[in-house]
C-alpha positions as CSV (number, residue, x, y, z in Angstrom):
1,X,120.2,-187.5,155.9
2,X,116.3,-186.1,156.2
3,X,115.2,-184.0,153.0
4,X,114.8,-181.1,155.8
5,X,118.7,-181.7,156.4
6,X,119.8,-181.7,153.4
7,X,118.1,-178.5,152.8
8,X,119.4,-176.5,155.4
9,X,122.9,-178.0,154.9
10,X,122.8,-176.7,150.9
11,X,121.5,-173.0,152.2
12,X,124.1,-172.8,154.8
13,X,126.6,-173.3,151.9
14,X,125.5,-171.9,149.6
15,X,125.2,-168.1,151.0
16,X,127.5,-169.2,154.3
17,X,125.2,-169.2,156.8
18,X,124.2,-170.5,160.2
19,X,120.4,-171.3,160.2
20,X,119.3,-172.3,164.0
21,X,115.9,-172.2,165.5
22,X,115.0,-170.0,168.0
23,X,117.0,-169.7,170.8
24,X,117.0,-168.4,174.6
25,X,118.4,-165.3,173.1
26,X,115.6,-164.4,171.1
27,X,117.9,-164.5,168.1
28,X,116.1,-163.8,164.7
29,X,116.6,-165.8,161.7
30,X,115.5,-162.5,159.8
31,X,117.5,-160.2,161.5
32,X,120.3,-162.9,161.0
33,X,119.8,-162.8,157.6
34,X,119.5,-159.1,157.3
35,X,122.1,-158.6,159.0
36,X,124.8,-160.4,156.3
37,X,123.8,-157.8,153.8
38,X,122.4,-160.3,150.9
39,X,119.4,-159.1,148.7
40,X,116.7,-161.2,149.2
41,X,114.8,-161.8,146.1
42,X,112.9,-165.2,146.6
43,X,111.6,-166.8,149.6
44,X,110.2,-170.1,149.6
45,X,107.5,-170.8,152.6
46,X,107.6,-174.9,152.5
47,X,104.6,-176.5,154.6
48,X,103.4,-172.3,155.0
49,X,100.0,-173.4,156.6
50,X,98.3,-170.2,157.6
51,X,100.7,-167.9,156.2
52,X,101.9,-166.8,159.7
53,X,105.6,-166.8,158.6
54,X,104.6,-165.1,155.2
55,X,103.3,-162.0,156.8
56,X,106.4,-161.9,159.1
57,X,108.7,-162.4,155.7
58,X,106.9,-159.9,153.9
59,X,107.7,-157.4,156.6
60,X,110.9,-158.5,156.7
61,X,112.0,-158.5,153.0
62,X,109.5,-156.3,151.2
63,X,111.6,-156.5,148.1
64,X,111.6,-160.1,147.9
65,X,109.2,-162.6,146.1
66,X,107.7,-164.8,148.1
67,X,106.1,-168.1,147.3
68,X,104.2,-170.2,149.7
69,X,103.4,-174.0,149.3
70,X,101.1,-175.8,151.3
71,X,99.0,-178.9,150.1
72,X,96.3,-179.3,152.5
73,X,93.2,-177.9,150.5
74,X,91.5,-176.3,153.6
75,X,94.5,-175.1,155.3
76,X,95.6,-173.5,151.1
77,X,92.3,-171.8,151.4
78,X,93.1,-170.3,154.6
79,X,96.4,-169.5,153.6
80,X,95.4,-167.5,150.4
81,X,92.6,-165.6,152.4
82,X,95.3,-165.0,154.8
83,X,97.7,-163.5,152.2
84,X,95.1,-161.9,149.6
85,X,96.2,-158.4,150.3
86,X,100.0,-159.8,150.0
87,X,102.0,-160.1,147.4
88,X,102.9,-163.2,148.2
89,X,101.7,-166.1,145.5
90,X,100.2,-169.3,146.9
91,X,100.9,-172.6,145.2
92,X,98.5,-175.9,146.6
93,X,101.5,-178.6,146.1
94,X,103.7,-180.5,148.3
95,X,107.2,-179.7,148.2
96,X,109.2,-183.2,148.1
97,X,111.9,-185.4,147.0
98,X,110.3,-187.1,144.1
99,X,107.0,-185.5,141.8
100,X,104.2,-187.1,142.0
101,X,100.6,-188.0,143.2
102,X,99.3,-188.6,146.4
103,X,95.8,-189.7,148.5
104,X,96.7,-188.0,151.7
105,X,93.2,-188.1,153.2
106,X,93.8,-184.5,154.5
107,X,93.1,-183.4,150.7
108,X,96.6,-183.0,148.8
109,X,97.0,-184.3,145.6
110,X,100.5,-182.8,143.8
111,X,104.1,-183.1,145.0
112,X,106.2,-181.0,143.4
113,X,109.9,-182.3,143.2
114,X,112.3,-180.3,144.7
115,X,115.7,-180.7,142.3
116,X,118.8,-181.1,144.4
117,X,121.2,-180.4,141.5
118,X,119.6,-177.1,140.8
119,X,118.5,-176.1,144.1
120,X,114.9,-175.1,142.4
121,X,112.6,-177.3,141.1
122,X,110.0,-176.6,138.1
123,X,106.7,-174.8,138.7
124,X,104.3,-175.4,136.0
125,X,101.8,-172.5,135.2
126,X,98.7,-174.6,135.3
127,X,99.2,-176.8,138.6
128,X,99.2,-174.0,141.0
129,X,97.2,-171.4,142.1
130,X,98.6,-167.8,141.7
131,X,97.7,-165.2,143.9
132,X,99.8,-161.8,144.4
């Protein structure tokens, strides 16, 4: 089972859930969500580029924290120029399996490992950058 899988399996469970792309319909994850009557608090935007889908979450859930991760140092800087009136916080890490280090030649350096057991994983003050 894929990493990306395994992930949307362990959401799906955990607040019972059906997470499908977008359909014919026009369905909307966020509606969707909304729509079950959870408080969103924290919202993590894995691979967020841009920040298209920030903006869109932010909108969305204005109560909630969101953190985006994306690893590619020019697309980060984009991304945090994107989101600097946001309160959205902009970490430049990978979001993976296993911690570590890494030569992509597109310019990331840090994966952050994402912690089955606990659903999380640990965000160290000094290897991100904070914006919000």
């Amino acid at each position: 089972m894929s990493f990306k899988s395994w992930a949307k399996a362990a959401v799906e469970r955990q607040f019972q859930v059906m997470i499908r792309g977008h359909d014919a319909h026009g369905i909307s994850p966020f509606v969707d969500i909304k729509r079950i009557g959870l408080p969103v608090r924290t919202i993590l935007d894995i691979g967020a580029n841009v920040g298209s889908t920030a903006l869109s979450l932010t909108r969305a859930f204005p109560e909630a924290q969101i953190d985006c991760f994306e690893p590619v140092a020019e697309t980060h800087r984009r991304l945090v120029e994107n989101l600097r009136h946001t309160r959205c916080r902009c970490h430049r890490l990978g979001v993976g399996a296993k911690a570590g280090e890494s030569t992509d030649p597109r310019g990331w350096e840090r994966c952050l490992k994402f912690d089955r057991r606990r659903f999380g994983g640990h965000l160290p003050g000094s290897d991100h950058d904070h914006h919000g």
